[in-house]
N, C-alpha and C positions, 0 to 999 in steps of 0.2 A: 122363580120369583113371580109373585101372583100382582097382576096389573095395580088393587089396591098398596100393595107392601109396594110396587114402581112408583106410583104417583105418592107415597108419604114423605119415600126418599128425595125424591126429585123435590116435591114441596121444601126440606129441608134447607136442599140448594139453593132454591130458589129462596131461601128469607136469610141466606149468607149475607146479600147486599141487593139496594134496591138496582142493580146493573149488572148482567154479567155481560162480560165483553164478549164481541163474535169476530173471532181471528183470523185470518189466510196467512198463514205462512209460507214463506217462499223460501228461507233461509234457515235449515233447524239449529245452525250452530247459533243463531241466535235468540232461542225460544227459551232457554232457560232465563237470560236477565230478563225478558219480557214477563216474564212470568213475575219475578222475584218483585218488579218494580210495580206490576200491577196491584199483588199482594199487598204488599209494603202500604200501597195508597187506599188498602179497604177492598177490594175487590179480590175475594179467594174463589171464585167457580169465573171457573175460562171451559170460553167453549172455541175448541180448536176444527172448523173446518176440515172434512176431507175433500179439498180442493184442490190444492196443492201434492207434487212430488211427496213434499216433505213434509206432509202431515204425519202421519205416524211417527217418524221420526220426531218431528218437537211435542207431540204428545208425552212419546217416551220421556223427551228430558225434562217438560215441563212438571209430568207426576213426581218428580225426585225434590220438585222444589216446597220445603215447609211451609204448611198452612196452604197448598193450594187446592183445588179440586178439581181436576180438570177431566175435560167430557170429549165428546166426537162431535161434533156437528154433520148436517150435509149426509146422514144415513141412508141408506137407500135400499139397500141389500144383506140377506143374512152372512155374505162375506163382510163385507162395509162393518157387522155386528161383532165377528169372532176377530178381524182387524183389528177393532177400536179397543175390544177389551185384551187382546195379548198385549197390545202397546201400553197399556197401562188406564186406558178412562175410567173414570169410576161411571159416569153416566153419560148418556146421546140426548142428542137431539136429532130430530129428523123434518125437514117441510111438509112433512103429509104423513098419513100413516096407511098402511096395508098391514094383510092379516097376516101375511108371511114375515113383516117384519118384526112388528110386534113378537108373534111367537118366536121369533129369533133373539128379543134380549131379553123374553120372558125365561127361556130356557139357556141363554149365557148368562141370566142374573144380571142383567145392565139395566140400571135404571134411565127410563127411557121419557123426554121429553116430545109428546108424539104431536106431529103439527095440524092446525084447523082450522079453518075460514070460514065456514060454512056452519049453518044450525043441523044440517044431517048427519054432516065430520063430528061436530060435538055432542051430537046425541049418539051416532056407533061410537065413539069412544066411550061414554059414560057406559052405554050397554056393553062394553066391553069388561068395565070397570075399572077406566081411569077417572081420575079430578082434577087433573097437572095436565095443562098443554099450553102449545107453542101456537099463540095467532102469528099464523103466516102467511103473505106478505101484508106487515100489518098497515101501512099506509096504503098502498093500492088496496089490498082489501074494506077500506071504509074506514081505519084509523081508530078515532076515541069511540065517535059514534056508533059503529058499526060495532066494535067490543062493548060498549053501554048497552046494545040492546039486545045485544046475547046474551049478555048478564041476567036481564029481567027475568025470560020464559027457563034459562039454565043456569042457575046461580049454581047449581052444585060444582060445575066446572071452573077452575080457576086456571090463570093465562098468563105466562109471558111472552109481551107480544114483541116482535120484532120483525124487522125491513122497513128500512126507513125511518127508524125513531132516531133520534137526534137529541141532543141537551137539553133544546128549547122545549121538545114535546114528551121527555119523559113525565114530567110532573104532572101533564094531565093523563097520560095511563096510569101513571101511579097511583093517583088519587080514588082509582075505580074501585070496586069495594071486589070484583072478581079477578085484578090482578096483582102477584104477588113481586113481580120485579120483571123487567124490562131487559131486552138483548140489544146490544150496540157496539157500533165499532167504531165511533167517533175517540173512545180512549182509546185506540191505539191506530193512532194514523199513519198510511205506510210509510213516507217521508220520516217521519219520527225514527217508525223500526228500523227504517234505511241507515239514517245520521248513528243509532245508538243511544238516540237522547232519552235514556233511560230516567234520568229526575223529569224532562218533562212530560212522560209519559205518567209516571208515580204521581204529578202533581194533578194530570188531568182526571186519573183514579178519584183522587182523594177529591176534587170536584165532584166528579160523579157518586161517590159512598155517600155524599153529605147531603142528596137529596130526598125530599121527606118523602112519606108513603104511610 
């Protein structure tokens, strides 16, 4: 997979919903409702953290769930790469990018959300030949303003940014003409995943799908 055909894919995902959720699971036998109930409220791309024991594992169960699309988060290494895709992700994300990695889910065919802070990170990636990335961490990085003004001099790069976004502040990333949808994890709070409270996880979904862009 050539970095262009990565960043089209990933583009795709990214205009699924203006939010894809950013998961830590700690319990896989509970990753399938999580999943189902996310979907169900408008949010089909989850991004499943390798943080946890049990990532790979509720990767696994959460690809079986209809209508979802679920990815790796938290990549880091070309194992981290051939991991995520036996388990089932269709695409990663990773906080940063490196050339070993990249070449790792160029060559497992994973399309690949590669992460960038910086105007030199988003210029080696465009010379790379991505358009799709991940601003990361996007509030300690400088937040709207800081993504606004990368915009100006690289418009060709488009961004979902995430760390630290939140409800209140999706709408003004959203509104920026170089981001395509936002990562959070305020839809799925652990307490929530704890309790099981699967409708009000669905409900906070369907808040977040309903936000403009």
């Amino acid at each position: 997979m050539t970095p262009a055909e990565a960043s089209r894919r990933t583009a795709e995902i990214c205009a699924l919903a203006p939010v894809v959720p950013v998961l830590v699971i700690d319990d896989a036998a509970r990753a399938r409702d999580l999943a189902r109930a996310l979907v169900a409220g408008g949010l089909p791309a989850l991004e499943v953290t390798l943080r946890t024991p049990a990532a790979l594992e509720a990767i696994a169960a959460m690809a079986e769930v209809e209508g979802g699309v679920v990815g790796a988060g938290t990549l880091l290494t070309p194992a981290d790469v051939k991991a995520a895709k036996a388990a089932g992700a269709r695409f990663g994300v990773s906080p940063g990018a490196t050339d070993r990695l990249l070449a790792a889910c160029e060559d497992e065919g994973l399309p690949l959300l590669p992460g960038a802070a910086t105007a030199s990170e988003a210029m080696a990636l465009l010379e790379r030949g991505y358009t799709t990335a991940k601003f990361f961490p996007a509030e300690q990085a400088g937040g709207v303003p800081a993504l606004k003004a990368l915009g100006a001099p690289i418009p060709q790069l488009r961004f979902c940014p995430t760390g630290g976004v939140s409800l209140k502040s999706a709408p003004d990333y959203l509104a920026l003409p170089n981001v395509l949808c936002v990562g959070g994890s305020w839809v799925a709070p652990k307490a929530m995943v704890e309790a099981g409270d699967w409708a009000g996880i669905e409900a906070l979904a369907r808040e977040a799908a309903a936000l403009p862009r």
